[in-house]
Each structure stands twice: as structure tokens, then as C-alpha cells.
N, C-alpha and C positions, 0 to 999 in steps of 0.2 A: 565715618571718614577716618581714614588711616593716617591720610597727609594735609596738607595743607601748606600754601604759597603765601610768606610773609615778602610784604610791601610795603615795610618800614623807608627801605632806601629802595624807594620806586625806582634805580636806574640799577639795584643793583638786587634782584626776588629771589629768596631763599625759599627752598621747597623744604619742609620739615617733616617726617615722619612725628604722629604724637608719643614715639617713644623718645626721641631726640629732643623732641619740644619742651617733654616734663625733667629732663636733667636740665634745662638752665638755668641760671641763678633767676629768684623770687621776683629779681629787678627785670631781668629783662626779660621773662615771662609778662610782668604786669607792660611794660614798654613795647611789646612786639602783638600781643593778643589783639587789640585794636584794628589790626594790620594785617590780618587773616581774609585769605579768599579761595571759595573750594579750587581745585588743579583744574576741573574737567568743565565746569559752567561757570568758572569768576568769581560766582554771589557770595558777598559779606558772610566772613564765618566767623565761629565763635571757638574756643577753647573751655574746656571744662575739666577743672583737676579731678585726681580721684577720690572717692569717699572714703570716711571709715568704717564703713557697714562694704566694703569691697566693689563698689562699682568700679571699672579702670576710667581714667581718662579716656578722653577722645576729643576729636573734632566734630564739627557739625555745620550747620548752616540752614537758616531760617526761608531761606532766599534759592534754592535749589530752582534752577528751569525743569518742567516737567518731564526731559527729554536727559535729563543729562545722569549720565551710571551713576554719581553718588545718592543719586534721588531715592531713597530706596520710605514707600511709601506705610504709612501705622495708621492709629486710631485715630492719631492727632491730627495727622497731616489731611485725613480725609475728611476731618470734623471741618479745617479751616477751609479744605474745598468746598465743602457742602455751605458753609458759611459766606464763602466769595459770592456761590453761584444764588445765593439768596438776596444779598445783598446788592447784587449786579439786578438781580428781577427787580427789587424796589427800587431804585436809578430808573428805572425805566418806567415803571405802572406808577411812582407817584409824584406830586407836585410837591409836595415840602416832607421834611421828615425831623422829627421831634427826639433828642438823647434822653434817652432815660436813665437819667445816672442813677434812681435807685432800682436799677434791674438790680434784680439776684446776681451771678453769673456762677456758673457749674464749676464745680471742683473735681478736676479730674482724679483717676492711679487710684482710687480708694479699691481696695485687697477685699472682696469678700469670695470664699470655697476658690481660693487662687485665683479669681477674674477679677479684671480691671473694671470700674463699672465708672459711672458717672451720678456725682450726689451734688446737689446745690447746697448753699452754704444755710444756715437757719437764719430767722428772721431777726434774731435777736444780735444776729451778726451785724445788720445793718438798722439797728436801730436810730447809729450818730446821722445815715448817708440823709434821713427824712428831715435835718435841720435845718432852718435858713442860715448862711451865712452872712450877715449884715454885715459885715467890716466889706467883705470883699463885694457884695453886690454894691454898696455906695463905690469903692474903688470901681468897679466897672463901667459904672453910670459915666463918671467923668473918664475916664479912657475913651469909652465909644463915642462921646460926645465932640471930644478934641479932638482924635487922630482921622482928621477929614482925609486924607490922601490915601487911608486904608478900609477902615471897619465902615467911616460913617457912608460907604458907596455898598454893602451890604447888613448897614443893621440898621433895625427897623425900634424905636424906643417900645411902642406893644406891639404885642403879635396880631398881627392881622385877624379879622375875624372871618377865616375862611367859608367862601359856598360850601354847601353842600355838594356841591359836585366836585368841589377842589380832593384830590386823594394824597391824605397826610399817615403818613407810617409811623411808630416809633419803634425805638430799635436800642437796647443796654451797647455799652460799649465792648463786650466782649468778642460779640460777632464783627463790629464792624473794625474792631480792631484783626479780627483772624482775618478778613476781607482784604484787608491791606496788605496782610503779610503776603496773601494770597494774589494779586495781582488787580483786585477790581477795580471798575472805573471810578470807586467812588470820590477818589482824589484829581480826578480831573474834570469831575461833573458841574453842572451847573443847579443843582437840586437845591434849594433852600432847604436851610438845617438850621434847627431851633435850639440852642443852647438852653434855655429857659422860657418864660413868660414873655421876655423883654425882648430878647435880642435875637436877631435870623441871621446868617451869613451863606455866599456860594458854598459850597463843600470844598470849591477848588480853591480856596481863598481859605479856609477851615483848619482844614488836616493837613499837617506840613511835617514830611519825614525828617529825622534827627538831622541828616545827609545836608536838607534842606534851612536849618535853623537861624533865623537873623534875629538880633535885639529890633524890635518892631518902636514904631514912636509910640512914646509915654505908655511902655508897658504893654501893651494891646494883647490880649490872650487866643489862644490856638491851640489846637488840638494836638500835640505835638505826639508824633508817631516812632517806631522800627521794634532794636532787640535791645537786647543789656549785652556788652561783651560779659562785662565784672562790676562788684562791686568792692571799696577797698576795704581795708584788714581791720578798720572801725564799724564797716558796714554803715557810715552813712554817708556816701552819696555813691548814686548809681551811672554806670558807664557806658554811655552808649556803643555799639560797634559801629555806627552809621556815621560816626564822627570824632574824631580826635582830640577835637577842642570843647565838647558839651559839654556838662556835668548836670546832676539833675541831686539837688541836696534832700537827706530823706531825713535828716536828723530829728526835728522835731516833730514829726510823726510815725518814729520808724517803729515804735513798737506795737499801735494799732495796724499798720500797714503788715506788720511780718504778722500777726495773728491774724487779720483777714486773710493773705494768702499762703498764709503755713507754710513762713520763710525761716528755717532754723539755722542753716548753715550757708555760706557764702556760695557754694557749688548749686544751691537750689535757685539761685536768681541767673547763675553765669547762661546765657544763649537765651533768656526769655525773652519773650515779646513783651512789648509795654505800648499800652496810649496813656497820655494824660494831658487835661484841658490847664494849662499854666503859661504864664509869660518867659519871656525869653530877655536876658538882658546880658550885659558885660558884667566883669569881674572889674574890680577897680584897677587895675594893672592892663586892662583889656588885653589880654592873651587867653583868656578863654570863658563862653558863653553858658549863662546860666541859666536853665528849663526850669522856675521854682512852682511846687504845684497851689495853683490857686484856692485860696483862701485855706490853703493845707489841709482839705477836705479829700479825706480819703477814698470818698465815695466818686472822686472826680478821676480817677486813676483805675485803671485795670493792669493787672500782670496775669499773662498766659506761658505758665512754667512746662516748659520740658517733660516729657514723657520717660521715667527713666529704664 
């Protein structure tokens, strides 16, 4: 994308060329980026400065309608199709489906005889993901327990011991996060989805896009979805484009997290996808809401970075 319609002052949308966009001051690059929507389909777009290995700047957009000219289709974009339309089959053929937070998940762009190919990450990468977290599983115990008005109408304290003819999926968060970006129904379904051992919830009650984000009583965790616009100039806390008021703080695990997904420079997180299973609360000033990832398990978060 060449351009891009900022919606800072929604009465008053500036179309910006990204050659226009990268002369602005630092400040109000970081103040207007948020506020990006492609010209031609609307959908939430992102800004990405240029590297020092020479990629230029550009616009982009996670959220392209399939019909609309900036749609212009890759590897990627046809991986999170083929992953919608998979994940749209399991909504349909099964009765509950189970997160496998220790899926592997594929690392894309890796360079061998000039092709792009697709390599998962080694095992030793997710050696931390197979730990319990016992701080945060007793925290969840009492959340689910107390917030009657929300969780305790879709969780279950054990998982049911289903038939044999009940049909149960499991599925890493990688796909079903590409699924979202991609349009499936899985966010307005009625599927039971098993976080764990313990607890089940609707899906539509589950997965709540950034767009969507409320501090929930006493904490209650979610699946919480979309893209990254930016991340700031300390790189730790990440920013959604679905929302202007989020924040999602990475600091205290940000350098497991940047080696799991081979984050080196601030340009490799701008426009990514993200899910992650964390609570959503106020800032103490309540001016803006905070996505923290639960129990700071890294293994509970996926980022699906850009094709560059």
C-alpha cells in the first residue's frame, strides 16, 4: 500500500502517501499510526518504518476484504486462508476443542538456494512452554470461581469426561489465531474450548479482538486477539492497532519472547498478528487498559510476523 487514510480527528481524514507519512516528526508518526485505514476496504492498517538492511517503508493491512485492489495476495496470506478454512471445518465437525499451548508453531521467511521455505522452531525452544504454572493456575481457580456473571456460565471446574462419540479437536494457537485474522466463525461460535484440564468456555465468550477489550470482574482471562501497530522505543510494551487505549506490557519477558519469535528490531513486530490468553484491567489513572499475559508464560502467546 502506497497510501493510507489517518483517523486521528475522525471529522477531519487525512490520506497520506507513505512517502509523506515517513517525514513526520517521531511524535506524531507514533500518535497518528494507530489511526490508519487501507483508502479502498477501511480495514485497520499498520505503518512500518524502513530497515537498515534497505527494505523501504510501507503501509499494509492485516484486515484487507478479499475483493478490495490493495488485497494483493503471498505465502502468507494464503497460509491464513488455508488456516481459516480449517478451522471454520472444526467449528463444524466437532463438539469441544482443546489449546494446545505447547504446539510448536512454524517459523516462517527462512532463506535456503534463495526460497522462502517453512521450518518449526526446535524443541528445545519450548522446553519452558511444558511447565506448570502454579502461581497463575491457583489465581485462576478463584477468578473462575467468583466472576458468576461471566466465566462461571461457561467453565466447567474438570473437564468433562467425554463419549466416545463426543468429537474433540485440538489445535496450537497459531492457526487459530491466522483464522481470526482471516475471518472465521470461530469468534462467534458456540464450540467449547478447553483452556486446560479445568476450565471450558463458549469461543464466543473466549476470543475477544483488542477492538473489543474490557477490564472483566476480578481479573477473568480471555483470549485476547488482532495485529501490533508498534512497539515503543524501550520495546516493552506492544501496541495494538485495534485500539488506542490497549497496551499489552512485555517487559518482564521480553527477551524469551523476542528469542522465541526472532524479534530483533522494532520494524519486525510493527503490523504483526498476536493472540494471547491474559487478563485485561485498568491502568490506575483509568485512561488506558491493560492486556497482561497470564502467568507471563510465554508459551500462552503467539506472534505471526510479516512476510518481508
Amino acid at each position: 500500500m502506497l497510501d493510507a487514510i489517518c483517523l486521528f480527528d475522525e471529522d477531519k481524514p487525512v490520506t497520506y502517501s507513505v512517502f509523506k507519512f515517513q517525514k513526520l516528526s517521531d511524535a506524531d508518526i507514533e500518535r497518528y499510526r494507530q489511526s490508519l485505514i487501507c483508502p479502498q476496504c477501511h480495514g485497520k492498517a499498520y505503518y512500518r518504518k524502513a530497515s537498515l538492511d534497505g527494505k523501504t517503508a510501507c503501509f499494509g493491512s492485516r484486515y484487507h476484504q478479499a475483493n478490495c485492489k490493495e488485497f494483493k495476495p503471498s505465502q502468507a496470506k494464503a497460509r491464513e486462508e488455508q488456516d481459516a478454512v480449517e478451522v471454520n471445518q472444526l467449528v463444524v465437525d466437532s463438539d469441544a476443542l482443546i489449546i494446545d499451548f505447547t504446539k510448536r508453531p512454524s517459523v516462517y521467511g527462512v532463506k535456503v538456494s534463495g526460497k522462502t521455505v517453512t521450518k518449526a522452531l526446535p524443541n528445545e525452544e519450548f522446553s519452558e512452554t511444558k511447565r506448570e504454572i502454579r502461581e497463575s493456575d491457583s489465581a485462576y481457580s478463584v477468578v473462575a470461581e467468583s466472576d458468576k456473571d461471566d466465566i462461571s456460565k461457561t467453565e466447567s471446574k474438570n473437564q468433562p469426561n467425554l463419549p466416545d462419540d463426543k468429537r474433540v479437536s485440538t489445535q496450537g494457537l497459531e492457526k487459530l489465531l491466522h483464522s481470526l485474522l482471516r475471518g472465521s466463525e470461530l469468534a462467534e461460535s458456540d464450540l467449547w474450548v478447553y483452556t486446560d484440564d479445568k476450565y471450558r468456555w463458549r469461543a464466543k465468550n473466549l476470543f475477544v479482538n483488542f477492538a473489543d477489550a474490557e477490564p472483566t470482574e476480578n481479573g477473568a482471562p480471555r483470549m485476547y486477539w488482532g495485529t501490533v501497530s508498534h512497539i515503543d522505543k524501550a520495546m516493552q510494551w506492544l501496541n495494538p492497532s485495534d485500539s488506542r487505549d490497549v497496551g499489552i506490557p512485555i517487559e518482564e519477558f521480553q527477551t524469551s519472547l523476542f528469542k522465541r519469535f526472532n524479534i530483533k528490531d522494532r520494524r519486525d513486530i510493527e503490523g504483526a498478528g498476536i493472540i494471547l490468553f491474559g487478563k485485561c484491567f485498568w491502568n490506575k489513572d483509568k485512561t488506558r487498559k491493560i492486556i497482561q499475559l497470564w502467568g507471563k508464560d510465554i508459551s500462552r502467546v503467539f506472534i505471526s510476523k510479516l512476510d518481508d
